[in-house]
Every structure is written in structure tokens, then in C-alpha cells.
ZAMARGU-4260 file (C-alpha; in steps of 0.2 Angstrom, whole numbers, plus 5000, padded with zeros to 4 digits):
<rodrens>
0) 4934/5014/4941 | 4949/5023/4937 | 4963/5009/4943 | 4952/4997/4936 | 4950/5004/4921
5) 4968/5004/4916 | 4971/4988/4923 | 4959/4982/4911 | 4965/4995/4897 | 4984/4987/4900
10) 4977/4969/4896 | 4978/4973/4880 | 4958/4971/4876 | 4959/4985/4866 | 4971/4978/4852
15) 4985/4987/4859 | 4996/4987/4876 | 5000/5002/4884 | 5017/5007/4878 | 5030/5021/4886
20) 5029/5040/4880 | 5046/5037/4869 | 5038/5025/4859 | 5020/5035/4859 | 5031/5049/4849
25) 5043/5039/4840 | 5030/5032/4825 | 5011/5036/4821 | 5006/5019/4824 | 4989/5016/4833
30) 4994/5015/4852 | 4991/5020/4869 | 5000/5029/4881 | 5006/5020/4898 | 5009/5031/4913
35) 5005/5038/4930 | 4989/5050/4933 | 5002/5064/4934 | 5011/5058/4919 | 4996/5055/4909
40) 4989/5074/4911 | 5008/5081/4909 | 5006/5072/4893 | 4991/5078/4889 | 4993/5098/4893
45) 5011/5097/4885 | 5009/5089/4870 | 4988/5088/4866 | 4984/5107/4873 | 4975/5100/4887
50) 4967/5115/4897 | 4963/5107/4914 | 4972/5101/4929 | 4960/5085/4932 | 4968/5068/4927
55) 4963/5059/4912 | 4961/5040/4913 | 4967/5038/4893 | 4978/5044/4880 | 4977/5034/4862
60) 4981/5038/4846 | 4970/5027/4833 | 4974/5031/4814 | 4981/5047/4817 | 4970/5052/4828
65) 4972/5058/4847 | 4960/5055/4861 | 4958/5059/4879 | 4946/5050/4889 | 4940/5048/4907
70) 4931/5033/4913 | 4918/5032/4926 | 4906/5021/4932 | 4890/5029/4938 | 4880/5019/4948
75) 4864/5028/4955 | 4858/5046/4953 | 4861/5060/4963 | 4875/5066/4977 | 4894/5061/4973
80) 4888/5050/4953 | 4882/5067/4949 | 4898/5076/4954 | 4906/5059/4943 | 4896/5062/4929
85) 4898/5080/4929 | 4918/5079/4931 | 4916/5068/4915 | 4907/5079/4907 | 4920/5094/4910
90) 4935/5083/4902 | 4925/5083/4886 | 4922/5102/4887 | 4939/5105/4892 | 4950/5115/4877
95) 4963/5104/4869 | 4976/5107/4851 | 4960/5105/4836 | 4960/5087/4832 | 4960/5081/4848
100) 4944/5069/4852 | 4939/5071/4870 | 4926/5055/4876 | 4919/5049/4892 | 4920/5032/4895
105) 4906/5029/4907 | 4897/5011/4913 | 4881/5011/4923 | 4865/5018/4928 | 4866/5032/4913
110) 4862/5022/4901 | 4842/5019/4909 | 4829/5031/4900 | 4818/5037/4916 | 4801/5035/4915
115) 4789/5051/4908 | 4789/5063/4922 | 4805/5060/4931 | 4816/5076/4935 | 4833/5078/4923
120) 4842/5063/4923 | 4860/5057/4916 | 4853/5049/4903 | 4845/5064/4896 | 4859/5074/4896
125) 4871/5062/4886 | 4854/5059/4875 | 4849/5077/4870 | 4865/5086/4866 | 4880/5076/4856
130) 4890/5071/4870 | 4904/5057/4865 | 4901/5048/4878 | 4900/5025/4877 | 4902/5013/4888
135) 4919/5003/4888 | 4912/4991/4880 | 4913/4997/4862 | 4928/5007/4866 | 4936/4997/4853
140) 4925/4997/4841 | 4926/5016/4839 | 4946/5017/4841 | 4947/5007/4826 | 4932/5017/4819
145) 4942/5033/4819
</rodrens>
């Protein structure tokens, strides 16, 4: 989801287009960071107090705030979704500057409440514990919202 997540991200669908690092810094308008992988996590560990040497697919600042997201899409339960999901789940846990919001931008299967009786499942785990995790889909809507 990753390539196609920027792609999408640099359409502009979220209000904003990607701009470069020099402009990022220069002003504390809303915006969002365009880059590489690579350039994306230096960013993020040398400026945001990233802790982690796994990639981030999106750096943002929205009224003052910064955020570091990854997207997935998870598409069934179980084998490489769950290693997905859980490498998701460590960007979110991973130690930044305070201030810093950490969210998982995931689509797919999660998002399914199993039926009674069912073994641990995605969709409990992003239920039962306040985990900032949403689909793409109102991404906006909460960049904005902060």
C-alpha cells in the first residue's frame, strides 16, 4: 500500500500537496512532507525524535501539530497481514519528541467484528485498547480535526 498510498497522498486529496523539507521548516502552515522512504524516516528521527529504523509512510503538520503515520492495507488474517498489522502497530508505540501523534493508517479486513467465539482477531485489538488507528478514508477529516 505503501507507493500507493503516497501516490494518492501527493494528489492533493488531503487539502494539501506534499511540499519539500525547506519549505516544511520554513512556516507552521498545515502541510505535508514530500520525500523518499529514507528521507522520510531521517526526517522523522532528526527532527520528531523518531526512535525506530522502519520507514514511515507520512509526515504532516496540521495546526501545529506533527504526525507520523504508516499505512497498510490488511487484507485477511493471519501469516504476512499479521506481521503488517503488527509492524503498524510498533510505529504507533515507537518513542518520538512529546507532542508527536503517531497513527496507523490501515484499510481492509480489520475493520470486520468476528463472530462470538472466534480466536484474537485484528479487529479486537484496534477495538479494546485506544489505538489511533482509521482507515484513509477519514484521514482528512482528523488532520483538520487536530
Amino acid at each position: 500500500m505503501g507507493p500507493l498510498f503516497r501516490r494518492w497522498v501527493n494528489s492533493g486529496v488531503l487539502g494539501v500537496f506534499p511540499v519539500s523539507e525547506d519549505i516544511f521548516d520554513s512556516n507552521n502552515e498545515n502541510a505535508i512532507l514530500n520525500g523518499s522512504d529514507s528521507a522520510l524516516l531521517n526526517y522523522a528521527i532528526r527532527k520528531l525524535g523518531y526512535k525506530r529504523d522502519k520507514g514511515v509512510d507520512i509526515i504532516a503538520r496540521f495546526n501545529g501539530k506533527y504526525i507520523i503515520g504508516e499505512a497498510k492495507f490488511i487484507s485477511d488474517e493471519g501469516g504476512h497481514q499479521n506481521a503488517q498489522f503488527n509492524d503498524a502497530i510498533s510505529t504507533i508505540g515507537t518513542n518520538a519528541k512529546n507532542g508527536v501523534i503517531k497513527i496507523g493508517i490501515m484499510d481492509g479486513v480489520l475493520y470486520i467484528k468476528p463472530r462470538k467465539g472466534e480466536g484474537t482477531s485484528k479487529y479486537r485489538k484496534i477495538t479494546e485498547k485506544d489505538i489511533p488507528v482509521m482507515s484513509a478514508l477519514v484521514l482528512r477529516e482528523f488532520l483538520y480535526s487536530l
